[in-house]
C-alpha positions as CSV (number, residue, x, y, z in Angstrom):
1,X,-21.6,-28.8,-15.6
2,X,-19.9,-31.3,-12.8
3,X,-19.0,-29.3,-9.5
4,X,-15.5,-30.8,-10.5
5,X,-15.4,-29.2,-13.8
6,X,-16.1,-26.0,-12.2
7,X,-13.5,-26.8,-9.5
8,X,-10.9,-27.0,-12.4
9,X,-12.2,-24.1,-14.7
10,X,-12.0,-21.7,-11.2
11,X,-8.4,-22.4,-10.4
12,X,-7.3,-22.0,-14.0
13,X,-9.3,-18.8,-14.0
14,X,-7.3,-18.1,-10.7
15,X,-4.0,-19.0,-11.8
16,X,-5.5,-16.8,-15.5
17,X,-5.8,-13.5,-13.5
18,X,-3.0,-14.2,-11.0
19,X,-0.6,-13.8,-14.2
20,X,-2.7,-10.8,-16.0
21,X,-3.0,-9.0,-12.3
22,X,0.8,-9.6,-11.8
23,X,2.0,-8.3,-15.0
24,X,-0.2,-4.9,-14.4
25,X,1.7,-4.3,-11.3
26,X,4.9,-4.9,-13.0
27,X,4.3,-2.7,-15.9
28,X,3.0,-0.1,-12.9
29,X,6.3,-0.8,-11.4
30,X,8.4,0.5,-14.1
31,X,8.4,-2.4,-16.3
32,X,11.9,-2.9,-15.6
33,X,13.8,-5.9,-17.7
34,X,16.3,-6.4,-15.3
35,X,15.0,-7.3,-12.2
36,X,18.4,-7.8,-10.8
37,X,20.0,-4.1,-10.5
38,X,16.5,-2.8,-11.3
39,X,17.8,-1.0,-14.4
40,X,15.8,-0.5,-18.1
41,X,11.9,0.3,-16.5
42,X,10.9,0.9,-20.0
43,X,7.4,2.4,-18.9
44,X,8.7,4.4,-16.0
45,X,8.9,8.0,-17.1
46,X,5.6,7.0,-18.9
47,X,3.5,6.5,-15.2
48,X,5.1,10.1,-13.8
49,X,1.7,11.5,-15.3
50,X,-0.2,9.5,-12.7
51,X,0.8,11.4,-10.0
52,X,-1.1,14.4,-10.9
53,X,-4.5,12.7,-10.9
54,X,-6.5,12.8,-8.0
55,X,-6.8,10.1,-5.3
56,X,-5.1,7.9,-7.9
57,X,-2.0,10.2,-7.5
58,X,-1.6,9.0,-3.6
59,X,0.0,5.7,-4.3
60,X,0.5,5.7,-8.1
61,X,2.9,5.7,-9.5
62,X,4.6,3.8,-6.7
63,X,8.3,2.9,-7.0
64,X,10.1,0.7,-10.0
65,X,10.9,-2.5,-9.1
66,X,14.6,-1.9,-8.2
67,X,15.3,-5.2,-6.7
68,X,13.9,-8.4,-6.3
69,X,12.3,-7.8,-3.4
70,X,9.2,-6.0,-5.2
71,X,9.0,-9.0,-7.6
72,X,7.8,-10.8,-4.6
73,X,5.6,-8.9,-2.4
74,X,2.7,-8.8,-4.9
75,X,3.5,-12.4,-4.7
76,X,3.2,-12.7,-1.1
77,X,-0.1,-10.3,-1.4
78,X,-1.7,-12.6,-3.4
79,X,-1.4,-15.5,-2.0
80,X,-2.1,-14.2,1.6
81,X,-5.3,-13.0,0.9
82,X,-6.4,-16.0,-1.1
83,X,-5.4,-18.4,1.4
84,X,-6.9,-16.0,4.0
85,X,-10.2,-15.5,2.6
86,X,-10.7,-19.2,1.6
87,X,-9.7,-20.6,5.1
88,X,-12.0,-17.9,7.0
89,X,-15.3,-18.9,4.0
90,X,-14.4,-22.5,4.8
91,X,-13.5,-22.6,8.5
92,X,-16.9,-20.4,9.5
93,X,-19.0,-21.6,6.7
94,X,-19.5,-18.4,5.3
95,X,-19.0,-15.9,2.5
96,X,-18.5,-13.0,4.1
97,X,-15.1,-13.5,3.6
98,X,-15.3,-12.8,0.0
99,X,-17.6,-9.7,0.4
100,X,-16.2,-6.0,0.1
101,X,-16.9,-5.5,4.0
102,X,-14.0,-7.9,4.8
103,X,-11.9,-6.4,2.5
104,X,-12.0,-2.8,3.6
105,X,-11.6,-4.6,7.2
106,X,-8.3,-6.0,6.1
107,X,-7.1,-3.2,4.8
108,X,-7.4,-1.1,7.4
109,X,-5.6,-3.6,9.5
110,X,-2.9,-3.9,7.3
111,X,-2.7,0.4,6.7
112,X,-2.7,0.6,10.6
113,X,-0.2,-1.7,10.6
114,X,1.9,0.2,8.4
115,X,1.5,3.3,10.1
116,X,3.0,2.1,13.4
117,X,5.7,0.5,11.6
118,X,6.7,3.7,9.7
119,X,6.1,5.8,13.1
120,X,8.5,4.0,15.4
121,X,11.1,3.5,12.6
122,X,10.9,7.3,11.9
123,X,10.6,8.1,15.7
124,X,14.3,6.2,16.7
125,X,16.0,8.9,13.9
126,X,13.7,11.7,15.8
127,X,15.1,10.2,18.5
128,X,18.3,10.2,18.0
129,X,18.7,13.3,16.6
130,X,17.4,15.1,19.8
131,X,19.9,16.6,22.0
132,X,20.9,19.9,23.7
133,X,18.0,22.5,23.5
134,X,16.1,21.0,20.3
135,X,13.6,17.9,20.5
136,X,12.7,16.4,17.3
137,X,9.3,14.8,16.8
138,X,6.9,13.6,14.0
139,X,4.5,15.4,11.4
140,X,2.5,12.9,9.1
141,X,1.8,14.5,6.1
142,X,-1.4,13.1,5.0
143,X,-2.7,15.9,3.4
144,X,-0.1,17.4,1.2
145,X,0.4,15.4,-1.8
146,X,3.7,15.4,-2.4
147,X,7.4,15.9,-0.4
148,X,7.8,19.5,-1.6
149,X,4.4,20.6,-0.1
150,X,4.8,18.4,3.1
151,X,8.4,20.1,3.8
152,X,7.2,23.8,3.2
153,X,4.3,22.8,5.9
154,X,7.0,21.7,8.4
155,X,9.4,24.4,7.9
156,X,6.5,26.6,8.1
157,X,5.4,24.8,11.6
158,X,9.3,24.7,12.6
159,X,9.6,28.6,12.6
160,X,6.9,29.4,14.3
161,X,8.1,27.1,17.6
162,X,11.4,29.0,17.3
163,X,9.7,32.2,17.3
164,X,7.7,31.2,20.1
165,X,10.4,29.4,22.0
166,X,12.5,33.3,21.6
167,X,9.8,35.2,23.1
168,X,8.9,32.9,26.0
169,X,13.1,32.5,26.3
170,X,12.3,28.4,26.2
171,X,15.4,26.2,26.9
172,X,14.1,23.3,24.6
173,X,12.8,24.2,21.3
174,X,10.2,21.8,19.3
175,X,11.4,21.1,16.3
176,X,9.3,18.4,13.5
177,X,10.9,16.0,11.2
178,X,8.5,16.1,7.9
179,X,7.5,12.5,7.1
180,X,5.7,12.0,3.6
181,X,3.3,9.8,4.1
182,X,1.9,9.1,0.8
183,X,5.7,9.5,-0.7
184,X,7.0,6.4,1.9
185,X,4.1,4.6,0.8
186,X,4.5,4.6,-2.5
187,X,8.0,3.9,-2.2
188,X,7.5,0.9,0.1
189,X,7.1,-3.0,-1.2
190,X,4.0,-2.7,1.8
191,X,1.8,-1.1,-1.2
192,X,2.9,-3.9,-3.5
193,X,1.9,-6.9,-0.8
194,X,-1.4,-4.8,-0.2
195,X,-2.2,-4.8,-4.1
196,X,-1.2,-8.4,-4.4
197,X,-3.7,-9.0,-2.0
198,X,-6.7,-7.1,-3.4
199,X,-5.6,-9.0,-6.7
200,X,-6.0,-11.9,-4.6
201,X,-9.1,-10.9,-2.9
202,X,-10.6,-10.4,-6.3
203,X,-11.4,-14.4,-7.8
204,X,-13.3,-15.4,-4.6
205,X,-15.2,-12.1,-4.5
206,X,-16.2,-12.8,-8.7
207,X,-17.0,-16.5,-7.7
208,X,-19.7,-15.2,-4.8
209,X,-21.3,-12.7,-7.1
210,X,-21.3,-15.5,-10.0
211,X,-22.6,-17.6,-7.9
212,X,-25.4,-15.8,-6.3
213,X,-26.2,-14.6,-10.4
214,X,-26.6,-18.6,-11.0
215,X,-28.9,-19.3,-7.7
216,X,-30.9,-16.2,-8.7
217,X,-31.5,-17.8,-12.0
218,X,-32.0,-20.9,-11.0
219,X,-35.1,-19.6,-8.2
């Protein structure tokens, strides 16, 4: 088999899973058949059930493709990391790259990334909503799995401060603005560019293991 022949079967494989891998997040998103006013998600109510399962629960099922906006982020994903992760094996001679240590490293850059995003937008309407003898900040919930729990936490946290702020007679009282972190991510197209790009990630990292299976034989 020519090196060019593989050249040609690997980007229709590519272009193979790129479709398949798309049309999973899709149904994922709700399936919805008009991508316009992000009405008729045929398999929404169907995904609810997801959200009780552990670990898969924290992001699925993440939010129906109202707009489209989310028709492009998985997109964007995909092609970012592909690009990505074939410039960095190219440019450095290497395949690290295409290995699962470089993945985990870009996704905690992109999840830290996310995190400061969401804490200074949520910090301006803490912010603003500060004045006279109450000062708003943050809670991440990042434990509680879901908005009802991560309230009850805060309002828990949010009487106590008063109490305490009564019996030391405190002129500013601490008050915390509940921020679902789990709920924001699932709702945000950021979960549907990271996806993509895992999707993305996934051809090149199939190619190195095939690859190293062929030079094993070969030896």
């Amino acid at each position: 088999m020519s090196h060019n022949f593989d050249k040609r079967n690997f980007v229709l494989l590519v272009l193979v899973w790129f479709i398949v891998s798309y049309l999973i997040l899709w149904v994922l998103g709700g399936a919805c058949l008009n991508p316009v006013k992000g009405t008729s998600c045929v398999a929404e109510s169907a995904l609810q059930g997801l959200s009780g399962v552990p670990i898969i629960g924290l992001v699925l099922p993440f939010a129906s493709w109202a707009s489209l906006m989310y028709f492009f982020a998985p997109i964007c994903g995909f092609i970012f990391a592909f690009l990505l992760v074939s410039w960095w094996n190219n440019e450095f001679e290497t395949k690290e790259a295409s290995g699962l240590g470089f993945l985990i490293l870009i996704l905690i850059v992109l999840f830290v990334g996310y995190s400061v995003n969401l804490f200074f937008y949520m910090n301006e309407a803490a912010t603003l909503n500060s004045r006279g003898n109450v000062k708003y900040s943050l809670y991440f919930c990042f434990g509680e799995t879901d908005s009802s729990k991560c309230n009850e936490t805060v309002y828990k946290i949010n009487q106590e401060n008063i109490s305490i702020a009564q019996g030391k007679n405190a002129t500013v009282v601490s008050q915390l603005i509940a921020i679902d972190y789990w709920g924001e991510l699932r709702k945000s197209m950021f979960l549907l560019f990271v996806l993509g790009a895992i999707a993305g990630w996934v051809p090149l990292f199939a190619k190195q293991i095939y690859a190293k299976y062929k030079a094993n034989e070969s030896a």
